[in-house]
C-alpha positions as CSV (number, residue, x, y, z in Angstrom):
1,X,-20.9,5.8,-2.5
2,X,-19.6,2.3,-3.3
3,X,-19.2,2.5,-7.3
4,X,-18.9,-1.0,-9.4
5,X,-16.7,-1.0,-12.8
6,X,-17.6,-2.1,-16.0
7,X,-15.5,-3.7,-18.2
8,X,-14.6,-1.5,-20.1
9,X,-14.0,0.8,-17.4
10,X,-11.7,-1.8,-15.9
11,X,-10.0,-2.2,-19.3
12,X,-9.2,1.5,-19.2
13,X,-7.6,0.9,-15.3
14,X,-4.7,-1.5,-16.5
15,X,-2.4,1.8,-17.9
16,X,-2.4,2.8,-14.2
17,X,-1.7,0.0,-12.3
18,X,1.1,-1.3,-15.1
19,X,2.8,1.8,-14.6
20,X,2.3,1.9,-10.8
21,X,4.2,-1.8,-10.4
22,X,6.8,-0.2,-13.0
23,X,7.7,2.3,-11.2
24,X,7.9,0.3,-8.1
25,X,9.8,-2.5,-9.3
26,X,12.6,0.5,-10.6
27,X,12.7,1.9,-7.2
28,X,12.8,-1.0,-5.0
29,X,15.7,-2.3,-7.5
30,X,17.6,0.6,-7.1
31,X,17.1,1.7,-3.1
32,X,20.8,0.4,-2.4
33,X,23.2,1.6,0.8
34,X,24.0,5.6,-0.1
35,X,20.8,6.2,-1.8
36,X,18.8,9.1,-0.6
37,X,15.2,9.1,-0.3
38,X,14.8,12.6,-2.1
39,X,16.7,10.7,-5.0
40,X,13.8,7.8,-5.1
41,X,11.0,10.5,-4.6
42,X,13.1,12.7,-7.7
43,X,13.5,9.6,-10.0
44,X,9.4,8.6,-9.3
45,X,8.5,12.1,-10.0
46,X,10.5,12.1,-13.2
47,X,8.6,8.8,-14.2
48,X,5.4,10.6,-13.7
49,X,6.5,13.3,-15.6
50,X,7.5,11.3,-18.5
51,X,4.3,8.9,-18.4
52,X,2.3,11.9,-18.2
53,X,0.3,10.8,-15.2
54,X,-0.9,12.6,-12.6
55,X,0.4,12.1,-8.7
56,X,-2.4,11.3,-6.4
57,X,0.1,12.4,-3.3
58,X,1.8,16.2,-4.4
59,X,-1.2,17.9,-3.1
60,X,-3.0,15.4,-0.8
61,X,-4.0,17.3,2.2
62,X,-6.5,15.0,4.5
63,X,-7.6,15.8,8.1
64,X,-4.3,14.1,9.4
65,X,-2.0,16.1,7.5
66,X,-0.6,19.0,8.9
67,X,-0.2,20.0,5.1
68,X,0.2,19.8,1.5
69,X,2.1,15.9,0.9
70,X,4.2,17.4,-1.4
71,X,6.2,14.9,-2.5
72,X,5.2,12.3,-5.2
73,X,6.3,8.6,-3.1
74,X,5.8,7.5,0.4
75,X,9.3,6.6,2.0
76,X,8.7,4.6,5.4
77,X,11.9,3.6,6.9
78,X,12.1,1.0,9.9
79,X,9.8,1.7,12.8
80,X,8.1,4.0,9.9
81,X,5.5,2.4,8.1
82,X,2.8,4.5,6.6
83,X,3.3,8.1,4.8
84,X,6.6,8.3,5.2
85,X,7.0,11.9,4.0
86,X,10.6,11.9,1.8
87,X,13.4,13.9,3.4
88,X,16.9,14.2,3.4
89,X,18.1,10.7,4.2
90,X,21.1,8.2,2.9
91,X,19.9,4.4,3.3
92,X,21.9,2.4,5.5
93,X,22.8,-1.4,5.6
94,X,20.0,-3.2,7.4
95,X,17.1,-0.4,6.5
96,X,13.7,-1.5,6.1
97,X,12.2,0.5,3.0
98,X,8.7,0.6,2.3
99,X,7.7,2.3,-1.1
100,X,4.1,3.1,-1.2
101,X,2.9,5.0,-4.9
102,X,-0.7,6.1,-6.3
103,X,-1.0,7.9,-9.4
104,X,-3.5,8.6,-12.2
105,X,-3.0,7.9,-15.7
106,X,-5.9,9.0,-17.7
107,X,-8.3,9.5,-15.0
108,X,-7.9,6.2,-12.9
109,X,-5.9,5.4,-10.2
110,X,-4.3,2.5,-8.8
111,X,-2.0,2.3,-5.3
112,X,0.5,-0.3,-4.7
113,X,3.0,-1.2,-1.7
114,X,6.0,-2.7,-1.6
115,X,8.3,-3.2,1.4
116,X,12.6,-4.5,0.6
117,X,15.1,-4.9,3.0
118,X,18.8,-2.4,1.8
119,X,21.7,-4.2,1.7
120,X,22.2,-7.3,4.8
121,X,18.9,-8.3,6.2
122,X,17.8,-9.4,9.5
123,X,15.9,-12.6,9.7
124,X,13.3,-10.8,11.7
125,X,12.8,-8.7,9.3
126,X,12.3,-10.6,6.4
127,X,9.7,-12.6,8.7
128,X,7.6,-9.7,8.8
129,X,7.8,-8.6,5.3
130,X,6.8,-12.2,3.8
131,X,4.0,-11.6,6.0
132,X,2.5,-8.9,5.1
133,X,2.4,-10.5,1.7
134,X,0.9,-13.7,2.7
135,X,-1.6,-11.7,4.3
136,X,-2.0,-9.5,0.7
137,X,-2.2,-12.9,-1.0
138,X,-4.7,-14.5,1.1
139,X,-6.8,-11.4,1.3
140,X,-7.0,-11.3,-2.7
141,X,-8.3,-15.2,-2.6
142,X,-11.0,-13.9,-0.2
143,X,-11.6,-11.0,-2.8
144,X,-14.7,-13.2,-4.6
145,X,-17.8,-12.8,-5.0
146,X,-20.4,-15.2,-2.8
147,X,-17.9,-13.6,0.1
148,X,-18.5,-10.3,2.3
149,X,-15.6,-8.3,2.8
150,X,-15.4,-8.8,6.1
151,X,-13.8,-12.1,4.5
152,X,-10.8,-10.2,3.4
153,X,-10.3,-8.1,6.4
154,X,-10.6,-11.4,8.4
155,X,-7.9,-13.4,6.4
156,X,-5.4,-10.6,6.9
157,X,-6.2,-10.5,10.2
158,X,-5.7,-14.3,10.4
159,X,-2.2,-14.1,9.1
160,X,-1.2,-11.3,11.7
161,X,-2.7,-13.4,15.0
162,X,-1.2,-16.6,13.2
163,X,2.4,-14.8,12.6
164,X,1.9,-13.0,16.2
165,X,2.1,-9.7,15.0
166,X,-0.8,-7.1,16.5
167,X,-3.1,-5.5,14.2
168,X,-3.9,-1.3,13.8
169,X,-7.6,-1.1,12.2
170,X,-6.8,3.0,12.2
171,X,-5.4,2.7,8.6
172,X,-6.2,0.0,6.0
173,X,-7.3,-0.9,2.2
174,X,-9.8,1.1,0.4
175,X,-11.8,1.4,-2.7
176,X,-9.8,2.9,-5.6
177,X,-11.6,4.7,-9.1
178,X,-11.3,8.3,-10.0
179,X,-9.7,9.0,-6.9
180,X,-7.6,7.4,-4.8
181,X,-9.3,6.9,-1.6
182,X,-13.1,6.0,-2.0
183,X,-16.0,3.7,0.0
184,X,-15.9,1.2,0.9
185,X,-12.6,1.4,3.8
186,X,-11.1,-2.6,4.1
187,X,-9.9,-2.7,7.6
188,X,-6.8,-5.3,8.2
189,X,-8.8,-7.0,10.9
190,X,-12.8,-8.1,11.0
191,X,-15.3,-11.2,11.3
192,X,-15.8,-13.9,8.6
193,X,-19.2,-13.6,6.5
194,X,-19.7,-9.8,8.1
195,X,-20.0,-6.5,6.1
196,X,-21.5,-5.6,2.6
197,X,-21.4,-8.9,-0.1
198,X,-18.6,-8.1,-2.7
199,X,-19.5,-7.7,-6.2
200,X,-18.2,-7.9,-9.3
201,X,-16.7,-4.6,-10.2
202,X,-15.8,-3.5,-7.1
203,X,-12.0,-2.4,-7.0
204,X,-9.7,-1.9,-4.0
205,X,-6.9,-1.2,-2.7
206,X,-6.0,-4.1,-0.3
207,X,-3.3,-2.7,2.1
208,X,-1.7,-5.4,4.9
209,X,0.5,-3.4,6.7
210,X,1.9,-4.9,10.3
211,X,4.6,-3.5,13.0
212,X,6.8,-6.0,14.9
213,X,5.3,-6.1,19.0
214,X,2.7,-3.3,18.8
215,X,-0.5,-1.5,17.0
216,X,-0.1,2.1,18.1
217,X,1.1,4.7,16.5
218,X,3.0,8.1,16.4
219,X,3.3,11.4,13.9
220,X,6.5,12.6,13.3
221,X,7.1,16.7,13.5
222,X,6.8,16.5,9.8
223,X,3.0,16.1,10.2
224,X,3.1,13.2,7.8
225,X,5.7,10.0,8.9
226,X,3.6,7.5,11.4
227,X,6.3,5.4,13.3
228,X,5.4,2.5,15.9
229,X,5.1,3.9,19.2
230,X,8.0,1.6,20.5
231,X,10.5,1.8,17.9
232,X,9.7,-1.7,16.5
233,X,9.7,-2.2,12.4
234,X,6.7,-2.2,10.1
235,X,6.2,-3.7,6.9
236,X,3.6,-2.9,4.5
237,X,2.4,-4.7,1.0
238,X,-0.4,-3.6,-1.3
239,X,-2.0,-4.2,-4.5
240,X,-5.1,-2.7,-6.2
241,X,-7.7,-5.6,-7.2
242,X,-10.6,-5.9,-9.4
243,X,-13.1,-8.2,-7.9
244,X,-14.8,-10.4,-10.8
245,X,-17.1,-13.8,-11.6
246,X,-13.8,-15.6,-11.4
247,X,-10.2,-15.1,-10.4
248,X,-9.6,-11.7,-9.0
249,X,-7.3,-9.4,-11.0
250,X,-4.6,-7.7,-10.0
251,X,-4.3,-4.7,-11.4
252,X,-0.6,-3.5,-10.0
253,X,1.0,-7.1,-9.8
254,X,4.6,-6.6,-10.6
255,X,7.1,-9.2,-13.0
């Protein structure tokens, strides 16, 4: 069921989705050469803890898991790029980091992605990073009502075939409430004008997430991590949006 927010109800969002972009704007500062992912996942976890919020991850357990999450933070490294379960691993000069955090604070939820390059980058990296979040940015123009949301999946789309980058529709954006994963699913590709009209209301989680020369994926033994199936990078940026008679908001936009 595809459930629109009053605004009072979106009022009572904001705690979550400043706290999400606080977290991630600590953690993406400090991911430095040396630092181990169980630190980041630690340091989240002791956020939470402190904030009193509740992690939408710990005890996630979805068809495609193997298991329990476990762990508070999604840590995708390089050819990783979605779930990236955290494990015992020092970053290294060059790594491509994506951080990817939902949490509850008082019964809403917001999700957020950001993606940072530790320590020297590659030019081809940074390439597919900024586009990931011109894709984000011009799917959160398209988030207005008198569009359809095929109109946001399209623009993201647009981006990729624009930047040259392929696009998987397996995984993408979602609507975001009580819980962290509800109707209506926002693929990362689709057709102009196509799809239910959006409303004012209507939250989601817009998710533009791209690997470097291919749209297949691969699990990793952990049951969790999904890597591109030819060892190229991924990049992955998100925000959670509130869809409204004007501007769109942006519920987890970082400063």
């Amino acid at each position: 069921m595809i459930e629109l927010r009053t605004q009072n109800e979106i009022e009572e969002m904001r705690p979550a989705g400043r706290f999400v972009a606080e977290v991630l704007s600590e953690l993406s500062q400090s991911a430095a050469v040396g630092t181990n992912l169980l630190e980041l996942d630690a340091r989240a976890h002791e956020l939470i803890t402190k904030r009193g919020a509740k992690s939408c991850y710990i005890d996630y357990h979805p068809s495609f898991g193997n298991s329990p999450f476990g762990k508070v933070i999604c840590t995708s490294v390089n050819d990783a790029v979605l779930h990236g379960l955290p494990h015992d691993y020092a970053l290294k000069d060059g790594d491509v980091l994506t951080l990817d955090f939902a949490v509850a604070v008082d019964g809403w939820v917001s999700d957020s992605a950001i993606t940072v390059v530790v320590g020297t980058p590659r030019e081809a990296d940074l390439r597919l990073i900024d586009t990931t979040e011109v894709a984000l940015e011009a799917a959160i123009e398209a988030a207005r009502p008198g569009n359809k949301l095929g109109d946001i999946s399209h623009a993201i789309g647009q981006v990729a075939k624009n930047a040259g980058y392929p696009v998987n529709v397996e995984f993408g954006g979602h609507g975001v409430g009580r819980t962290m994963h509800q109707e209506p699913s926002v693929p990362n590709r689709g057709r102009a004008n196509r799809g239910m009209p959006l409303k004012p209301g209507l939250v989601l989680a817009i998710e533009p997430w791209f690997l470097e020369t291919t749209d297949k994926l691969v699990q990793d033994a952990d049951g969790w991590t999904l890597r591109s199936a030819d060892g190229s990078r991924g990049a992955h940026s998100e925000h959670t949006v509130v869809i409204t008679d004007g501007d769109p908001i942006i519920l987890t936009a970082r400063s």
